[in-house]
C-alpha positions in Angstrom: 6.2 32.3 -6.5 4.4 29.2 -7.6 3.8 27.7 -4.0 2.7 29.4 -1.4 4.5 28.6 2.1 2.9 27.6 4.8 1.5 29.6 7.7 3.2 27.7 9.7 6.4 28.4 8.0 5.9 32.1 7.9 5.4 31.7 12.1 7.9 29.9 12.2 10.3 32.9 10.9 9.0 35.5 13.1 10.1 36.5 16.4 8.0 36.8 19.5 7.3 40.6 18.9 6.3 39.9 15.5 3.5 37.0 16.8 2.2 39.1 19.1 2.2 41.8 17.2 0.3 40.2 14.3 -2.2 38.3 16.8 -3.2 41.8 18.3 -4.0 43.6 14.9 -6.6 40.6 14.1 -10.4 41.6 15.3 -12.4 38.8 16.9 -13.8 37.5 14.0 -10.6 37.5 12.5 -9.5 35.3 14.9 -12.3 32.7 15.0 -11.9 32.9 11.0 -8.2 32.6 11.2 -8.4 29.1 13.4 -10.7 27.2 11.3 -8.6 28.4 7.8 -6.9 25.4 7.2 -3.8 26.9 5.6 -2.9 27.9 9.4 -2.5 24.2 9.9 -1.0 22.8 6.5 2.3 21.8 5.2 3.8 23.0 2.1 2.6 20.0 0.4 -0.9 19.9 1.3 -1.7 23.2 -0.6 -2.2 23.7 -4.4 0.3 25.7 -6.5 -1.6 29.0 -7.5 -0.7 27.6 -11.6 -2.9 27.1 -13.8 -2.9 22.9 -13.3 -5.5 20.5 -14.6 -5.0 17.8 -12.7 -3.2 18.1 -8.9 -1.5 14.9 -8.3 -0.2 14.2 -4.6 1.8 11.2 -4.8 3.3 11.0 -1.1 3.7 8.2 1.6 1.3 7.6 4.6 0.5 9.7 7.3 1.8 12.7 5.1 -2.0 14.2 5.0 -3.1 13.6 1.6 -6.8 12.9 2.6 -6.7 16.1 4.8 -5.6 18.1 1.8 -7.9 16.8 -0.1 -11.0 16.6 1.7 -9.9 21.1 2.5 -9.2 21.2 -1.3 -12.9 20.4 -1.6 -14.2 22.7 1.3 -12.1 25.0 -0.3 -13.9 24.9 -3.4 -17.4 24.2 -2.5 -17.4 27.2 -0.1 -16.1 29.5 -2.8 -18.0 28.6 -6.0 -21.9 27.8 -5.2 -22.2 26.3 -8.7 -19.3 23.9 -8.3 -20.4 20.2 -9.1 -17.7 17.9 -7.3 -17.7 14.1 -7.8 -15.5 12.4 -5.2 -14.2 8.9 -6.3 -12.3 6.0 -4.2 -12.1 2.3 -5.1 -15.3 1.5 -4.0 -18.6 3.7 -2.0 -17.6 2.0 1.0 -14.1 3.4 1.7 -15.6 6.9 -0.3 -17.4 7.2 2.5 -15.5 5.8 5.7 -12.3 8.1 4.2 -13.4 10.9 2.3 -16.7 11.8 3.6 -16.7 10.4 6.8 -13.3 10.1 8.0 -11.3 11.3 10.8 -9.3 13.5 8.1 -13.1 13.7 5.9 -15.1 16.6 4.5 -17.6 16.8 7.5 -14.8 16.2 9.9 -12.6 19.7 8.2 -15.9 21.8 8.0 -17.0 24.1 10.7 -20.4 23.3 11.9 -22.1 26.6 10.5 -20.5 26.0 7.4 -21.0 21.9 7.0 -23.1 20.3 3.9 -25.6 18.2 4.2 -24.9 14.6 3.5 -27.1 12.4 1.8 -26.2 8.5 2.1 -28.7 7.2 0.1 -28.3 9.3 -2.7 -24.1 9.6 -2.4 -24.5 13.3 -2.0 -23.1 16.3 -0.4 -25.1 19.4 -0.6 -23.4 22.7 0.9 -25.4 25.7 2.3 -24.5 27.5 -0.8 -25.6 25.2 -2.9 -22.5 23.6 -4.2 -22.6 19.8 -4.4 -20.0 16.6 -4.1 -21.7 13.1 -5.3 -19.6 9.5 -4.3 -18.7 7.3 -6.6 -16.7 4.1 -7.1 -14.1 3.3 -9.1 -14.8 -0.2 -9.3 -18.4 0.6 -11.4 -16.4 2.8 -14.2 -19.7 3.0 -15.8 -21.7 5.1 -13.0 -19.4 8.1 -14.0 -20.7 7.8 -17.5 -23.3 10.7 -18.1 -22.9 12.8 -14.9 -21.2 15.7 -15.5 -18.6 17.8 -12.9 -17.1 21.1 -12.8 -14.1 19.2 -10.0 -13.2 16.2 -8.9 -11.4 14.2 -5.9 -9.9 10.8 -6.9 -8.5 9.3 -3.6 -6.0 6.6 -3.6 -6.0 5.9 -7.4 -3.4 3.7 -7.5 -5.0 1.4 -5.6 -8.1 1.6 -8.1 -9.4 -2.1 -8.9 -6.9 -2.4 -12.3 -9.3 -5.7 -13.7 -10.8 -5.4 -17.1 -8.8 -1.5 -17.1 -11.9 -0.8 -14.4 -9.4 1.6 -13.1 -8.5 3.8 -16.3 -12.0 3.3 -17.9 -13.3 4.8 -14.9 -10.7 7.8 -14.7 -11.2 8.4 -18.6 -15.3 8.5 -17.8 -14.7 10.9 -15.4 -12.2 13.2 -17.2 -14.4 13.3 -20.0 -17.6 14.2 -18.0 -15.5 17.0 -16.4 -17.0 20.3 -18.8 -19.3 22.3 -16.1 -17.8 25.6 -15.2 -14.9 27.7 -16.5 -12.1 26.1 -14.7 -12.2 22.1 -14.3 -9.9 20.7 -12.2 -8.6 17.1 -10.9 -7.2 16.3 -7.6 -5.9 12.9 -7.0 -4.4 11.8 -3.9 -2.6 8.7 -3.2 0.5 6.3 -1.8 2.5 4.9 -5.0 2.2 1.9 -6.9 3.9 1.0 -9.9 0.1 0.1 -11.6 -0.9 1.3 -15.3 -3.3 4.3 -14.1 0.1 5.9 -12.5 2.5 5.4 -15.0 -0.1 7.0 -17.4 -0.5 10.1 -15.6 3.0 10.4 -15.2 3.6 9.8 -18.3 4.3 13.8 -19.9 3.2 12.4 -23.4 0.1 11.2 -22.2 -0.8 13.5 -19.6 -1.3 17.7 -20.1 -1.2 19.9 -17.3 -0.3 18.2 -14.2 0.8 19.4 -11.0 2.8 16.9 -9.3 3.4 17.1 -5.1 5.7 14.9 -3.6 6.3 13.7 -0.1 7.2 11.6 2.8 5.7 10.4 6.2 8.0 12.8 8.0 6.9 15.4 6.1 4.1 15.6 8.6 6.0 14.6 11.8 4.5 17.1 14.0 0.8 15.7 13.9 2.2 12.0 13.7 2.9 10.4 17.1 6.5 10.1 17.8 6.1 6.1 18.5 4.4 5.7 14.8 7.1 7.1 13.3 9.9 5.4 15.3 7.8 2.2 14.6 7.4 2.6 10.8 11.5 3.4 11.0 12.2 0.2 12.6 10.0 -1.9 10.5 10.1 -0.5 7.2 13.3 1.8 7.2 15.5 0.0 4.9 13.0 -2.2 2.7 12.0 -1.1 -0.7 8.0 -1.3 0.5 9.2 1.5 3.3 10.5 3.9 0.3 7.3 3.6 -1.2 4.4 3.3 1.5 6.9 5.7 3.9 8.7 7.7 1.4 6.4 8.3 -1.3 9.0 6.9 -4.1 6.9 4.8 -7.1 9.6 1.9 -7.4 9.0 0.9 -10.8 10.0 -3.1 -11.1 13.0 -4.7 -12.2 13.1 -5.7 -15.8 12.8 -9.8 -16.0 12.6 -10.2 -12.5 9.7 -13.1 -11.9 7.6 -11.2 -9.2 6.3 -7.5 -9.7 5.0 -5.3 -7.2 1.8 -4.3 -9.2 1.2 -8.1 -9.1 2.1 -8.9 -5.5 -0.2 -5.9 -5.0 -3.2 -7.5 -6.7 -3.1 -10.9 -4.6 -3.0 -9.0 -1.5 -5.6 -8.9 1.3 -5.5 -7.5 4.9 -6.4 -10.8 7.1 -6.0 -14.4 6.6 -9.7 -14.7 5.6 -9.8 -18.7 5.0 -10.0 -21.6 7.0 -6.9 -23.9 5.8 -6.5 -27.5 5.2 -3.1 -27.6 5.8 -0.2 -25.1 7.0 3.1 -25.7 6.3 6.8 -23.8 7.6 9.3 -23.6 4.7 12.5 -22.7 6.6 16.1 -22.2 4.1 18.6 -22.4 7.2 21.8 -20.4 7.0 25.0 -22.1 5.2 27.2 -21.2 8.7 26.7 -19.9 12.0 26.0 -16.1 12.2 25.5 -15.8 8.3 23.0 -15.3 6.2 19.2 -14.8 7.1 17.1 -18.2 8.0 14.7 -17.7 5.8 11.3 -18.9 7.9 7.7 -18.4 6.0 4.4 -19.9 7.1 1.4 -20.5 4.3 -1.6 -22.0 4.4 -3.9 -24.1 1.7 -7.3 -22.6 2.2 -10.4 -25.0 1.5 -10.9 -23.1 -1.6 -8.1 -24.2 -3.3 -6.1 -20.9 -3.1 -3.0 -20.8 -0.9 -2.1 -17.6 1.8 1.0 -16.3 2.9 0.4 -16.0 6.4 3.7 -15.0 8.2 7.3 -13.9 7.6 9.3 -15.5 10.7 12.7 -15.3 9.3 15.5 -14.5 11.9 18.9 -12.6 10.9 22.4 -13.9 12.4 21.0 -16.6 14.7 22.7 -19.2 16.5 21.6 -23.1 14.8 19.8 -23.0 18.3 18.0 -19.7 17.6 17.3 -20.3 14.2 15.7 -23.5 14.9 13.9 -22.1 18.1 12.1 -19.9 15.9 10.9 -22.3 13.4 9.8 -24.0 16.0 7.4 -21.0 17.9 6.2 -20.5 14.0 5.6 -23.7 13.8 3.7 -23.9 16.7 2.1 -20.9 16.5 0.4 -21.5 13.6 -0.2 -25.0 14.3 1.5 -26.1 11.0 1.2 -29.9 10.0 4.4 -30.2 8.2 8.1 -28.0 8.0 9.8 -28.2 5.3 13.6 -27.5 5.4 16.1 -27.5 2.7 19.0 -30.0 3.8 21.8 -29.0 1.0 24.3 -27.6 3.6 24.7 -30.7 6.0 20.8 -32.3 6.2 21.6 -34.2 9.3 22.7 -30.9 10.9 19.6 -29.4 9.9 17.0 -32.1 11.5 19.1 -32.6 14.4 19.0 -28.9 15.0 15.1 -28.5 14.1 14.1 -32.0 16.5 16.5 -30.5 19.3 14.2 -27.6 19.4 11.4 -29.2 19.4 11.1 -33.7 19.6 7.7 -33.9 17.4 8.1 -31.4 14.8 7.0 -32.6 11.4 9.8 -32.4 9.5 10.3 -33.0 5.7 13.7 -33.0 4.4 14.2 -30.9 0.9 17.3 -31.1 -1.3 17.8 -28.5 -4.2 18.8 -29.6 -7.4 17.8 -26.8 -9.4 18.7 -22.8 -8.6 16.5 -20.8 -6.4 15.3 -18.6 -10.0 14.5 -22.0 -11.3 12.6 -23.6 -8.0 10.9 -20.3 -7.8 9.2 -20.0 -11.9 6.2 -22.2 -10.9 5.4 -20.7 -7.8 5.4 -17.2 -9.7 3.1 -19.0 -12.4 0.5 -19.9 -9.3 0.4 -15.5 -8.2 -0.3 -15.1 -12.3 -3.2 -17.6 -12.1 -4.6 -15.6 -8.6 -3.6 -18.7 -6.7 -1.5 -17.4 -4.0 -2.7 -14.4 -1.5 -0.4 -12.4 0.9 -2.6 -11.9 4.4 -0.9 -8.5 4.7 2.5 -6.9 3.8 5.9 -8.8 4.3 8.5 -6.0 3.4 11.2 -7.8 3.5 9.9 -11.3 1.9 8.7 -9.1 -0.8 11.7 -7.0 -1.7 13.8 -10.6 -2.2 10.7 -11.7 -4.6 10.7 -8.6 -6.5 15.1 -9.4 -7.1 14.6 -13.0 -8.1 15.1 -13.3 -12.2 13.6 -15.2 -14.7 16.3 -17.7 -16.0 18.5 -17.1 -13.2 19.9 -14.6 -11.0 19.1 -12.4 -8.4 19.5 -8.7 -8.1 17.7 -7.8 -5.2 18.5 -6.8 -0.8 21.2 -8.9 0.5 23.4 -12.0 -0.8 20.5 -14.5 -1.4 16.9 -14.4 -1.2 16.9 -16.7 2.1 12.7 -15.4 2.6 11.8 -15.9 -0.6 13.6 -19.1 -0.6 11.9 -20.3 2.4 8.1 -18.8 0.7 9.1 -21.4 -2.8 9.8 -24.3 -0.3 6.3 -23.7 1.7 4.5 -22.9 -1.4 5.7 -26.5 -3.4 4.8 -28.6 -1.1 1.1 -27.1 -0.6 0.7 -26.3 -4.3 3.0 -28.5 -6.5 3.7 -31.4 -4.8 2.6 -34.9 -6.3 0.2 -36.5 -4.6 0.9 -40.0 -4.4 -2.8 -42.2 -5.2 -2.8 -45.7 -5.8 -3.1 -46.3 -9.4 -3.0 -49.6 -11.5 0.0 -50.2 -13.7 0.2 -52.3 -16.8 2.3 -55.4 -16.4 
């Protein structure tokens, strides 16, 4: 067979006798060897087919162990060839070192004490007792892995490589063509999905020889996940396309003519509100009726740089006017926003009476639509081209309804309308696009 099962598959099939039977036939040393082999621990997916692959591509969701594999895959072969020359690549030294070196899941965390190399910071390197050797690089200097040559490699989360100027597949090409030490070069990339050039290249059969391809979800490793994570990730990101991908390890390629990608929501997104902001405004797209739709409730901020953040996703499902408006009013609050801004096409009285019952002194601005929601939404797409607009975090949800919205009308993503992404167009006008009224002088 082509892959091995696991050990813990194989104990899982035998009966008591047949443990105990099998523990008592191993010698001492056996034993000590037998608990630090990390195929006792593994998963079907984290171990490599015994083909003759190339390049080793785990393409899974989080929490499914791809860095453990990876940083044993390494051990694996470092401990068994002394000439091995390994270059380990992430999207920049820093993370190389936090995740794959030094990490919880890392190389010096998976190799027993006696057996451990010798890590150099300064010079990015790994040296085992043998004499095998694993140097850091980043992705985001492409150059560096011009010159150095390597009998293996471990590329961790490649698809989250920095993709400006092709840094990302100039930097994979460099180190595919400085892979020609040994007899038997091989890759080994590990990562969580995204729709971004590098991937679709090496998944691309045309353009890609000799790939072994792993698949995988969170669940896959459920029994070293804590049960709370996994019932937390459910509830959050169960039924959102960003849960199929992070969660399920599925690359959700984008929809044809639709005005927001993923790659590109990807690229203008950063893990914390990292600006101070001149203004924060609440766009809110109510519900048409009572226990409809969603209210659509997004906060953003202008940062003093000129580039705009989308800070929070507050949108409430089936609410009451009172609910809905309650909640817009805690956001509102919350973030200390100088302005909401709240379309008022299904009854506008209805809308500020409900928003100033809620709350006496919120800022309200009354919007009306006159154009579709595809057609309100083309400039605020335009600003995410230009690097304008950040995402502090992810927003499953807010993003799916982006990713549906069409160019030239239409929408074909989760739900009946995008009411979040609805509510993100509002916010986003009136920080970005609104005209700023300045005295002027006029020609009588």
């Amino acid at each position: 067979m082509s892959k091995p099962l696991s050990r813990p598959g194989v104990w899982a099939r035998l009966t008591p006798t047949e443990r105990e039977a099998f523990v008592n036939s191993l010698t001492q040393e056996e034993r000590d060897a037998f608990m630090v082999d990390f195929r006792t621990y593994a998963h079907e997916g984290q171990l490599p087919s015994d083909t003759a692959w190339y390049i080793w591509l785990v393409m899974a969701g989080r929490g499914f162990g791809k860095t453990r594999a990876g940083a044993e895959w390494v051990r694996f072969t470092a401990d068994n060839l002394p000439d091995a020359r390994i270059a380990l690549v992430a999207a920049n030294l820093g993370e190389g070192r936090a995740v794959m070196v030094e990490g919880e899941s890392g190389i010096l965390a998976c190799c027993p004490p006696e057996a451990a190399p010798d890590f150099e910071p300064s010079l990015r390197r790994l040296t085992w007792p043998n004499g095998a050797q694993a140097t850091l690089y980043s992705a985001a200097e492409p150059e560096s892995l011009r010159g150095p040559q390597h009998s293996h490699a471990w590329c961790d989360e490649i698809a989250k490589w920095p993709g400006s100027n092709e840094r990302a597949s100039r930097a994979w090409d460099n180190l595919m063509m400085g892979l020609r030490l040994g007899d038997d070069p091989r890759i080994m990339a590990t990562t969580t999905p995204r729709a971004v050039a590098l991937m679709r290249r090496l998944l691309d059969p045309a353009r890609t020889q000799g790939l072994e391809l792993t698949r995988g979800t969170t669940r896959d490793n459920a029994a070293n996940l804590p049960e709370k994570f996994l019932g937390a990730m459910d509830a959050h990101y169960g039924d959102t396309a960003l849960g199929r991908q992070e969660l399920g390890g599925e690359l959700l390629e984008d929809i044809e003519g639709a005005l927001w990608t993923r790659s590109l929501i990807e690229r203008c997104r950063e893990p914390v509100a990292g600006d101070s902001f001149t203004r924060v405004v609440v766009g809110v797209d109510p519900p048409a009726g009572e226990r409809g739709d969603e209210c659509g409730i997004v906060v953003c901020g202008l940062g003093a740089s000129g580039v705009a953040q989308v800070l929070a996703d507050c949108s409430v499902a089936q609410a009451s006017p009172e609910r809905w408006a309650r909640a817009v009013a805690v956001a509102a609050s919350t973030w200390n926003a100088d302005r909401v801004v709240a379309e008022a096409n299904q009854g506008g009285a209805m809308v500020a009476s409900v928003l100033r019952a809620a709350e006496l002194s919120l800022p309200l601005k009354l919007v009306h639509a006159s154009r579709g929601k595809a057609a309100r939404a083309e400039p605020v797409a335009a600003l995410y081209e230009a690097g304008r607009v950040r995402h502090a975090g992810m927003f499953a949800k807010l993003e799916d309804q982006m990713c549906g919205l069409m160019a030239g009308g239409g929408y074909e993503g989760p739900g009946r309308s995008p009411d979040r992404a609805d509510a993100l167009v509002w916010a986003l006008s009136e920080l970005m696009l609104a005209r700023s009224r300045r005295p002027r002088v006029r020609r009588l």
